[in-house]
C-alpha positions as CSV (number, residue, x, y, z in Angstrom):
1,X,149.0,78.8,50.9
2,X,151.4,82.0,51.3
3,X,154.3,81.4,54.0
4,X,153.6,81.9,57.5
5,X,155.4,85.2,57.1
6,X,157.1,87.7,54.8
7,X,160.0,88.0,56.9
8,X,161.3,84.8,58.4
9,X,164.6,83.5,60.0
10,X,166.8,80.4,60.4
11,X,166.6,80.1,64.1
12,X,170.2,80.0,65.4
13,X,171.2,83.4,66.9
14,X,174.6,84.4,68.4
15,X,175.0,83.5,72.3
16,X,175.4,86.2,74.8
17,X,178.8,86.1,76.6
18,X,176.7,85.3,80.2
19,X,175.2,81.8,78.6
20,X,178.7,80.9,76.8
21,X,180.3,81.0,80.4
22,X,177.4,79.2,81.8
23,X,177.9,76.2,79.2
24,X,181.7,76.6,78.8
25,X,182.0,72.8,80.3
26,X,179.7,71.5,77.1
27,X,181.4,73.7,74.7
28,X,183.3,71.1,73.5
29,X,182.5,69.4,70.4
30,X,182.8,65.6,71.6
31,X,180.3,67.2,74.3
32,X,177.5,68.3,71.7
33,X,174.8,65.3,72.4
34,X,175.8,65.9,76.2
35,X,172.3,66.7,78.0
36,X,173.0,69.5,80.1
37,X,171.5,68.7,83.4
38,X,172.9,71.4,85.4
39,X,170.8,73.7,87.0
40,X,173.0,76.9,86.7
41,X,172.8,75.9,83.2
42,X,169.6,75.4,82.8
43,X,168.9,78.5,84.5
44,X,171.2,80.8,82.3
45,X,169.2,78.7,79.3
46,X,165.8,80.1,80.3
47,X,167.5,84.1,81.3
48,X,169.1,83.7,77.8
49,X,165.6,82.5,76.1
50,X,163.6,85.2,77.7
51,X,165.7,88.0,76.9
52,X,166.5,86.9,73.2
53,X,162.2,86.5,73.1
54,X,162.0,90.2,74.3
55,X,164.0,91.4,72.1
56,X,162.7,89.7,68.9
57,X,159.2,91.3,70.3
58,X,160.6,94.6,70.6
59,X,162.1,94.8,67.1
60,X,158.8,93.3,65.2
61,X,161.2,90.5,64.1
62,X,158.6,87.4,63.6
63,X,158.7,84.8,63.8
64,X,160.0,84.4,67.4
65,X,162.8,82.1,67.8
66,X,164.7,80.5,71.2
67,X,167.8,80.8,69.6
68,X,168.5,77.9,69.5
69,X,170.2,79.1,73.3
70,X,169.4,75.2,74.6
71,X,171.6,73.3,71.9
72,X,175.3,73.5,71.5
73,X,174.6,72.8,67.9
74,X,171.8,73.0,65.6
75,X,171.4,69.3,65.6
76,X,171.6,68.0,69.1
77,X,169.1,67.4,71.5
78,X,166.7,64.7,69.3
79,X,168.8,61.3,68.0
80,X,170.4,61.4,71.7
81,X,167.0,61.0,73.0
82,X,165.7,58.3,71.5
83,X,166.0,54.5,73.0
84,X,168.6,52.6,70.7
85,X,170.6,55.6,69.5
86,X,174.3,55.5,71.2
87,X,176.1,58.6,70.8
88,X,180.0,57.9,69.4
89,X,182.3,61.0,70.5
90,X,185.4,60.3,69.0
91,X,184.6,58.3,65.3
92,X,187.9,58.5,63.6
93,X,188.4,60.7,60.1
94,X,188.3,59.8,57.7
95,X,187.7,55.7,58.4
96,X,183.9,56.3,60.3
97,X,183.1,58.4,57.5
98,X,182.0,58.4,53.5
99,X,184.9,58.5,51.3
100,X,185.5,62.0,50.4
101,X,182.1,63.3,53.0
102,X,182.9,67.4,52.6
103,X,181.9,68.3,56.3
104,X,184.8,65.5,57.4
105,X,187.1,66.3,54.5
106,X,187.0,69.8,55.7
107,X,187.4,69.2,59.5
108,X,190.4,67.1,58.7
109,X,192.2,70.1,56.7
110,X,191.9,71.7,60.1
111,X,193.4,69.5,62.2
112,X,190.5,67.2,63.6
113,X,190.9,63.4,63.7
114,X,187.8,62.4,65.2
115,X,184.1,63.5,64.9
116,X,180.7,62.8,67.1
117,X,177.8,60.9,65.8
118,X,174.9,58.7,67.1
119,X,174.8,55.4,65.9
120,X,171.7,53.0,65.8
121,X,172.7,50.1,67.9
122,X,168.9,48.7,68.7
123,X,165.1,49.3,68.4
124,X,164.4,53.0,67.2
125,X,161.8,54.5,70.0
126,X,160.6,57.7,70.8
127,X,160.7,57.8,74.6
128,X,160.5,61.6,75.8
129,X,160.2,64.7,74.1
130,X,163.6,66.4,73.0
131,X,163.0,69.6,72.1
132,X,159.3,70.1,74.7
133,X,161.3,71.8,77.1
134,X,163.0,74.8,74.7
135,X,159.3,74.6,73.2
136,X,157.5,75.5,77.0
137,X,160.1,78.2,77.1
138,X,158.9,80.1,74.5
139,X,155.6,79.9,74.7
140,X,156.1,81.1,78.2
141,X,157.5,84.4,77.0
142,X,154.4,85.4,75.2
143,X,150.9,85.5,75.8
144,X,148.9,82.3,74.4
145,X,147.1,84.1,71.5
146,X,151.3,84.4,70.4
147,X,152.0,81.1,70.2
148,X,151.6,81.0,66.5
149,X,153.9,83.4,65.8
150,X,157.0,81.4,67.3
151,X,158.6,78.8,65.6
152,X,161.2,75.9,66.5
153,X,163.8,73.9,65.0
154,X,164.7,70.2,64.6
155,X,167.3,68.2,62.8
156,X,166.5,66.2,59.6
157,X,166.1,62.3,59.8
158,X,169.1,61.7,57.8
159,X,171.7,64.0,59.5
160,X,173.5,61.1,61.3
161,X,173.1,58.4,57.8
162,X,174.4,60.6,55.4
163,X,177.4,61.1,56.9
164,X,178.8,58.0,57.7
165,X,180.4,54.9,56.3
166,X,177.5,53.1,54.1
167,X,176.6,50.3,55.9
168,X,177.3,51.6,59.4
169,X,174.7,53.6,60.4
170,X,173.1,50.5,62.7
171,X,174.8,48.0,63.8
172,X,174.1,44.1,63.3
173,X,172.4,44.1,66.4
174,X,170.1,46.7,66.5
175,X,167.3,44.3,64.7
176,X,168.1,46.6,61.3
177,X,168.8,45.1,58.4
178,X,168.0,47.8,55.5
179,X,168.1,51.2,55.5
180,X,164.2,51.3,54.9
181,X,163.6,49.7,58.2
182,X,165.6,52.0,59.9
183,X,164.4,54.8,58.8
184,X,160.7,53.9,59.0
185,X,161.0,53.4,63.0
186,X,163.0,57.3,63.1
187,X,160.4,58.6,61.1
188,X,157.6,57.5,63.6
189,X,159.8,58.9,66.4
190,X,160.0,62.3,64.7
191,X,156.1,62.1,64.3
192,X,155.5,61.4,67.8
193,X,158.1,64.5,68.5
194,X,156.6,66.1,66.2
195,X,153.1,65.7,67.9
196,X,154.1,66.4,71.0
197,X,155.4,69.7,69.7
198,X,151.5,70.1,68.7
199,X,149.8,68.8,71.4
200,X,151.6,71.8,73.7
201,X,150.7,74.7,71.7
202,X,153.1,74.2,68.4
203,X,152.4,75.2,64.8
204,X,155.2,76.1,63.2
205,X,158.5,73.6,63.1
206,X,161.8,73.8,60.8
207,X,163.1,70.9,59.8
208,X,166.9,71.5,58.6
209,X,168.5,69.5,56.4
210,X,171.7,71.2,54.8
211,X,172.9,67.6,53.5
212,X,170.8,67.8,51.1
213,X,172.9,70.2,48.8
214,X,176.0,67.7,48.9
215,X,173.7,66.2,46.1
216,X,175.1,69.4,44.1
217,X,178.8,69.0,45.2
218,X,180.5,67.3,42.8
219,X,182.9,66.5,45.7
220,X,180.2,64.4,47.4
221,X,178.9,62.5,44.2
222,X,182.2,61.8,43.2
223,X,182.9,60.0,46.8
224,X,179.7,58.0,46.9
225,X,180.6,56.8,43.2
226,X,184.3,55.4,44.8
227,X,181.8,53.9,47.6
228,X,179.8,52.1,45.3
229,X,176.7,54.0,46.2
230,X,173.7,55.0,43.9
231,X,173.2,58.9,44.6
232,X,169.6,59.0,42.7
233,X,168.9,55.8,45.1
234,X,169.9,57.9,48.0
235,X,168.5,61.1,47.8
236,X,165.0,59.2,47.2
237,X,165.5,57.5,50.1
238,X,166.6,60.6,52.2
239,X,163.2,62.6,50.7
240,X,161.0,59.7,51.7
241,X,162.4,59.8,55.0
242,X,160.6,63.5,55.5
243,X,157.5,61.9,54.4
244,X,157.2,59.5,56.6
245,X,156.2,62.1,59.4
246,X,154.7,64.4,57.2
247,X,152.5,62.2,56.1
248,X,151.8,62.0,60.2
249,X,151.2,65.4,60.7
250,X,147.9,67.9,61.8
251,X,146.5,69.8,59.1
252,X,147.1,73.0,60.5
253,X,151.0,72.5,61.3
254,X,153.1,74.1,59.1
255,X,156.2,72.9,58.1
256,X,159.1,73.9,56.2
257,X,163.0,72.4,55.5
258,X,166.1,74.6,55.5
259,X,169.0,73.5,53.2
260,X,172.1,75.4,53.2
261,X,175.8,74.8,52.3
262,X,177.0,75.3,56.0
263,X,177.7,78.2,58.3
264,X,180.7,77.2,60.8
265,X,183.3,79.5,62.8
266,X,185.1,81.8,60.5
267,X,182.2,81.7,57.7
268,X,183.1,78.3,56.9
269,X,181.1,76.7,54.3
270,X,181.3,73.0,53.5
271,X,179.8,73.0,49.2
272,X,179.1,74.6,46.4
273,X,176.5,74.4,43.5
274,X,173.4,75.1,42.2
275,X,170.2,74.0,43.7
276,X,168.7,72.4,39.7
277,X,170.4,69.2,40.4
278,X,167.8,68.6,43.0
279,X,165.4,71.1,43.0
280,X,162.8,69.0,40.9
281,X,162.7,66.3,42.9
282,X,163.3,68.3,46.6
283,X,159.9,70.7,45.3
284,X,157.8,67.6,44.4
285,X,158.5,64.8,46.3
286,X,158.4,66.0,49.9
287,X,155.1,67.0,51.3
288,X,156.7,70.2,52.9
289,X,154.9,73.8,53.4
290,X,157.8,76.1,52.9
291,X,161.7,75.8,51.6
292,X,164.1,78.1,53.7
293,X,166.8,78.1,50.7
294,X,170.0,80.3,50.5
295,X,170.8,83.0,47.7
296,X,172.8,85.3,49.1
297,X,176.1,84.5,47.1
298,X,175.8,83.3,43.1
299,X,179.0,82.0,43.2
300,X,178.2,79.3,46.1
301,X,174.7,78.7,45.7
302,X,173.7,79.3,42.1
303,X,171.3,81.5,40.9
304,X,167.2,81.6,41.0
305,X,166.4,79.4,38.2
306,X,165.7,76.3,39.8
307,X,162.7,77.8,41.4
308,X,161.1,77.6,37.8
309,X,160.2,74.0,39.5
310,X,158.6,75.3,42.4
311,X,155.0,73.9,42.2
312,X,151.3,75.7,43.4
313,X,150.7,75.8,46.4
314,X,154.0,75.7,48.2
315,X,156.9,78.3,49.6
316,X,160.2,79.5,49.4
317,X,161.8,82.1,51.6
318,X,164.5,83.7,49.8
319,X,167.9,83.5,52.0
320,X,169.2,86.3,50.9
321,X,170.8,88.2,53.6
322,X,174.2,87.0,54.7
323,X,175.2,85.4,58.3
324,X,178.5,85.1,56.9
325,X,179.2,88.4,56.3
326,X,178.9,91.4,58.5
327,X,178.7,94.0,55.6
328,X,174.9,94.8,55.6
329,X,173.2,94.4,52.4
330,X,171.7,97.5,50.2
331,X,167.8,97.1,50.3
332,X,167.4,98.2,46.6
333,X,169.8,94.8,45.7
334,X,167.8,92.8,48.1
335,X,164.4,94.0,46.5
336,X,165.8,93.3,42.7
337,X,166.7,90.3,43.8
338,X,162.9,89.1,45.0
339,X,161.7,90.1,41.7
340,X,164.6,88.3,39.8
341,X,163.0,84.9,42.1
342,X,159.8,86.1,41.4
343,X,160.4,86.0,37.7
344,X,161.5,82.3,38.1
345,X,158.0,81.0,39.4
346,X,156.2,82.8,37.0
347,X,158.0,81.0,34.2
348,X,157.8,77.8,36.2
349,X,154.0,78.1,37.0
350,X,152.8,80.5,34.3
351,X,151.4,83.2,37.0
352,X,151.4,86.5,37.5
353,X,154.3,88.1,39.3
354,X,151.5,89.3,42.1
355,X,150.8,85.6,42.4
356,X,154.5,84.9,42.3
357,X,155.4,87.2,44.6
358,X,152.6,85.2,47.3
359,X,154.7,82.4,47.3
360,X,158.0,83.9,48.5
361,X,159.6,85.5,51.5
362,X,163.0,86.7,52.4
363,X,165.2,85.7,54.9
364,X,168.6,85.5,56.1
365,X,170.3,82.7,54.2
366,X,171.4,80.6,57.6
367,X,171.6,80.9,61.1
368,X,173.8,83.4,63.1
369,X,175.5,80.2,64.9
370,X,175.0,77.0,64.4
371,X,176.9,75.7,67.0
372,X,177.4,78.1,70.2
373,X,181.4,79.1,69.9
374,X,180.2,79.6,66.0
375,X,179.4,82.6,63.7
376,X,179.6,84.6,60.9
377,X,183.5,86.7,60.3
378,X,183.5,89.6,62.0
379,X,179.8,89.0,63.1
380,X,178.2,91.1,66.4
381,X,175.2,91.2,68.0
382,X,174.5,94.8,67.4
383,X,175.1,93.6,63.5
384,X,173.0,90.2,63.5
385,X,170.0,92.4,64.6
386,X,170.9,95.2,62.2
387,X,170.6,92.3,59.9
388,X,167.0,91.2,61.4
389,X,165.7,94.6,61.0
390,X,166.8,94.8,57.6
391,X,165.0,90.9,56.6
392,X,162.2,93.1,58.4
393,X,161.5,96.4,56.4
394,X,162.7,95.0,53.3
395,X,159.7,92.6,53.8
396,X,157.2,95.6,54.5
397,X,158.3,97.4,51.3
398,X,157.8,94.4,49.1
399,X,154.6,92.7,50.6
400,X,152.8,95.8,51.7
401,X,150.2,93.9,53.2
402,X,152.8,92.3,55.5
């Protein structure tokens, strides 16, 4: 199965200046699981949405992406949803948190004391769709034979477990008392989202788990080793989380997971380290289509060589141009560096580098803005699409058939 398509993207894009002052009263980070309700809001949402479709149409970039323009951050809109989740605005640092957790270690060097998250306090259920709404969008800014060339985005199962205090991710009375059980009623809640999503015209989702490379940051096994917390344990349980709705879902949905090292204002990065430490594991135990993985800087993300455990049959897209930067990339680099990964999967899977090369596709290595006051140093619009366009025709050179 080769990837949807041969260029791809995260789904985040920079907000234009008209939908910033629309949502300037959400802009605040104890605001992010904050529902916006307004209808000038929602309003600016939908202008926003429609123009950022346009313009993705116009440029060839595929697949088509909202933008994220609904979502103060890449993760909000789904836990808050959901019947016994309670979203906690002001958690303190470091107390709320794991011992030594990178994304809090890091807030706390800038000044932050507290941090939002959404704590299980009763019976997991999936109630209403989260994301149904951004989906109807979309779809509504292309004709219906379009459909499958637009994708959406959703937070990973574990995004609110990992991060905080082992132990306190339910409460006592929320009916919980192990981490399976808790997980096993999100994960039918993400299925039924995830059907939903389906049901209205949906074939393509992201699921983004950047978490998942704080298994290669020495900083974050070294914390859960002071917590007294088996990191092999936990990243089984965090893959068998995925597969609990992937198991769920129709044939013809494709699915992929992003995993990066963090994109926050100022080109902030949380970790470091190469991908081998789970790559293995990440490849064969979760029943995913695609893996959106970044490459675009050796020094922070290792090099290629854990795609040697890529298996038959599934993806990776190559994140290889930078959001983080605003210097554009030189295509010959970019192309060299394809055929470095391709190299990798031949070794791993004993193919031709044709065949290799079926199994790849390039994008940029994260989203323009994760959050909406967020972005890349120095990063434009005029740039980000320069970028795009870039993902775009060095896709068309490689995979002529693209």
């Amino acid at each position: 199965m080769a990837p949807p398509f041969r260029m791809d993207q995260i789904g985040s894009l920079l907000r234009p200046k008209e939908l910033l002052q629309a949502r300037v009263s959400l802009s605040s980070p104890s605001q992010m699981y904050e529902v916006a309700n307004d209808e000038k809001i929602k309003q600016a949402e939908k202008k926003a949405i429609e123009d950022v479709i346009q313009k993705q149409i116009d440029l060839n970039i595929r697949p088509v992406c909202s933008g994220e323009y609904c979502r103060h951050i890449f993760y909000g809109g789904f836990f808050e949803t959901l019947d016994g989740m309670t979203p906690i605005p002001d958690l303190p640092i470091p107390d709320a948190f794991r011992t030594d957790f990178p994304t809090t270690t890091g807030l706390a060097r800038m000044g932050a004391k507290t941090r939002a998250a959404v704590v299980c306090t009763g019976s997991i259920r999936w109630k209403k769709s989260a994301y149904l709404e951004e989906w109807n969008i979309l779809r509504g800014g292309v004709p219906e034979w379009q459909w499958k060339e637009l994708k959406i985005t959703m937070p990973a199962p574990n995004y609110q477990h990992i991060q905080l205090k082992p132990g306190t991710a339910f409460t006592k009375d929320s009916g919980y008392s192990t981490d399976e059980q808790y997980f096993q009623d999100l994960g039918q809640a993400y299925a039924q989202e995830i059907k939903a999503l389906y049901y209205a015209g949906c074939r393509n989702i992201q699921v983004d788990d950047p978490h998942l490379t704080y298994f290669c940051s020495s900083q974050f096994l070294g914390g859960c080793k002071k917590d007294g917390v088996d990191t092999d344990a936990l990243l089984d349980l965090y893959l068998e989380s995925h597969n609990i709705f992937l198991r769920q879902k129709p044939a013809d949905l494709h699915m992929g997971m992003h995993l990066c090292r963090g994109n926050m204002s100022g080109s902030t990065h949380w970790v470091s380290g190469s991908y081998d430490q789970i790559a293995e594991k990440l490849f064969t135990k979760t029943d995913y289509n695609t893996y959106y993985l970044e490459f675009d800087e050796v020094g922070r993300t290792g090099g290629f060589e854990p795609l040697r455990f890529l298996p038959r049959g599934k993806n990776v897209v190559l994140g290889l141009v930078s959001t983080k930067k605003a210097e554009l990339e030189d295509p010959k680099v970019l192309k060299g560096q394809i055929y470095q990964a391709a190299e990798q999967v031949t070794k791993g899977q004993r193919v031709s580098a044709d065949e290799a090369l079926d199994f790849l596709a390039i994008s940029p290595q994260c989203g323009f803005s994760s959050s909406s006051l967020a972005g890349g140093k120095d990063m434009t619009m005029e740039r980000m699409w320069e970028k795009l366009a870039l993902v775009r025709d060095t896709a068309k050179e490689v995979w002529e058939s693209f």
